[in-house]
Structures are given as C-alpha cells and as structure tokens.
C-alpha positions as CSV (number, residue, x, y, z in Angstrom):
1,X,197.5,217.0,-3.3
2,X,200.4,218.2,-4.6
3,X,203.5,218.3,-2.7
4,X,204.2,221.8,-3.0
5,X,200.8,222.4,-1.0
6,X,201.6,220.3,1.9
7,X,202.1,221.8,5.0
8,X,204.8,219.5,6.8
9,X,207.5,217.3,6.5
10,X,206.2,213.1,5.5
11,X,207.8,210.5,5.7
12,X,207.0,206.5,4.3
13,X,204.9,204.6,6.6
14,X,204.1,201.2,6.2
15,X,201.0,199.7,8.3
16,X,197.2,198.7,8.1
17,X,195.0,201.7,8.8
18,X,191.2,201.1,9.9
19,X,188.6,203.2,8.5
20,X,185.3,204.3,9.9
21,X,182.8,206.5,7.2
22,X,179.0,206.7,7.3
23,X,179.1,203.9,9.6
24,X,181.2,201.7,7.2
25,X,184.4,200.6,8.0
26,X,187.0,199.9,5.6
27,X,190.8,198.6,5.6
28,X,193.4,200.7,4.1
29,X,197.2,200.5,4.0
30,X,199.1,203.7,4.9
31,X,201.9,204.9,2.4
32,X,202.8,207.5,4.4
33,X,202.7,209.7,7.3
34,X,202.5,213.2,8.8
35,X,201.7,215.2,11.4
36,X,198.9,216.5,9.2
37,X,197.7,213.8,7.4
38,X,198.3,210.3,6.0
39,X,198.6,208.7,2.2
40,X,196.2,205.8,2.4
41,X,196.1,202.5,-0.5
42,X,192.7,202.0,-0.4
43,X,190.6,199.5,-3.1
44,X,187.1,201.3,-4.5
45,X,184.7,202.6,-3.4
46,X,186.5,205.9,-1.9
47,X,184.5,207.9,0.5
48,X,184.2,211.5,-1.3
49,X,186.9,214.6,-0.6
50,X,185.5,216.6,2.7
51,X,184.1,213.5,4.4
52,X,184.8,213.0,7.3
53,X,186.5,209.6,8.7
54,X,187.8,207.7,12.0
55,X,191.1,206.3,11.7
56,X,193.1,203.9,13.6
57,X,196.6,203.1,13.2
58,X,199.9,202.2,15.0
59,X,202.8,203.7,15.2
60,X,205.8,201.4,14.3
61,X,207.3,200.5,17.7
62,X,204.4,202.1,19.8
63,X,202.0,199.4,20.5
64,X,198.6,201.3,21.5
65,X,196.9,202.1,18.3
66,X,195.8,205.6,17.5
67,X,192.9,207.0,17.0
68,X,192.6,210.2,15.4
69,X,189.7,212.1,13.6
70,X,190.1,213.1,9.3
71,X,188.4,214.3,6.4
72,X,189.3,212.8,2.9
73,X,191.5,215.7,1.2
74,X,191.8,214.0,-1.7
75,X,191.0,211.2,-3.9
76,X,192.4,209.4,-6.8
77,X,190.0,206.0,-7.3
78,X,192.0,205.3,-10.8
79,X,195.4,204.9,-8.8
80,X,193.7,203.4,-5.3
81,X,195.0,206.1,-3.4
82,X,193.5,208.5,-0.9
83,X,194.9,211.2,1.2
84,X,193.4,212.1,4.7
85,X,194.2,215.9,6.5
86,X,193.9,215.1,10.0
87,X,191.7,217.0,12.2
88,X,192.9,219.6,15.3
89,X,195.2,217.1,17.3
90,X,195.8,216.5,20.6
91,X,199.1,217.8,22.1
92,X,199.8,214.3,23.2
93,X,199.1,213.1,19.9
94,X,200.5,215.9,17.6
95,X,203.7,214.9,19.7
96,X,204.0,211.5,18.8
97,X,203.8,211.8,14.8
98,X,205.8,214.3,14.9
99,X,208.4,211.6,16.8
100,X,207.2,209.1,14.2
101,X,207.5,211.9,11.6
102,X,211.3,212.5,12.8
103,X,212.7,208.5,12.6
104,X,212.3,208.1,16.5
105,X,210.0,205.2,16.8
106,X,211.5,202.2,14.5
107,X,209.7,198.9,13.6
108,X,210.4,195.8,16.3
C-alpha cells in the first residue's frame, strides 16, 4: 500500500510476529507498526490479500503479548513483505499502539 493511502502515523518496529491462517501458523518479523496495521517480513508462501489472520506480538517494553485480529492488505511475495490492516480494536488495545505508535514504550 502506498503511503499516501495510509490512514495513520507508523513508526519502525522490530520484533517476531506469530501468524495464525487457515489453521497454519507462520513466523513473521514486523518492520513496522501502527495503530492500523503492521509491515510484516514474511518468507513464501503469503496467505492472499483479504484473508483473514491472528496475530501475536509484543510491544517493546510491555511484556504481555498481543493478540489482535487482521486481514492481509497487501502482498508483495517477490520482496517477502506483507502488510496486515488490523481489525476494529479494542479501546484498551487501540490505546497502547497508539503509545507504542508515539515513542512511549522503549526496548529493555
């Protein structure tokens, strides 16, 4: 996606990112970070654009993983990248990316 289409503010994010599709899961490593979504490295095979995916990730300097519900917005298999548009968030959660989003939680 390009950047002019995204809807808020990323920033780089450097962690592993767990992957549940079709009942497959997969290990990706997140590039970076949003409120709305996440830039995944992610070897082949990609699941398709619209599927939906489980993720679960930490935060850098919150310990309890998240786990927050996706589809794949995008795809590029060529370049091993992947972008994921997170679904409807919880408050709770919606808070914290934004915090992560923002510079507030740092690596330690």
């Amino acid at each position: 996606m390009a950047a002019e289409g995204r809807r808020s503010a990323r920033t780089a994010f450097h962690g592993w990112v767990e992957l549940a599709v079709a009942g497959e899961r997969l290990l990706a490593t997140a590039c970076d970070l949003s409120e709305g979504g996440i830039g995944l490295q992610l070897s082949a095979p990609h699941p398709a654009p619209g599927a939906r995916v489980e993720t679960e990730f930490a935060l850098p300097g919150f310990g309890v993983p998240l786990a927050v519900s996706a589809r794949v917005a995008w795809s590029d298999v060529a370049a091993g990248r992947l972008g994921l548009a997170f679904d409807p968030l919880d408050v709770a959660v919606a808070e914290l990316l934004q915090s992560a989003v923002a510079g507030r939680f740092r690596a330690g």
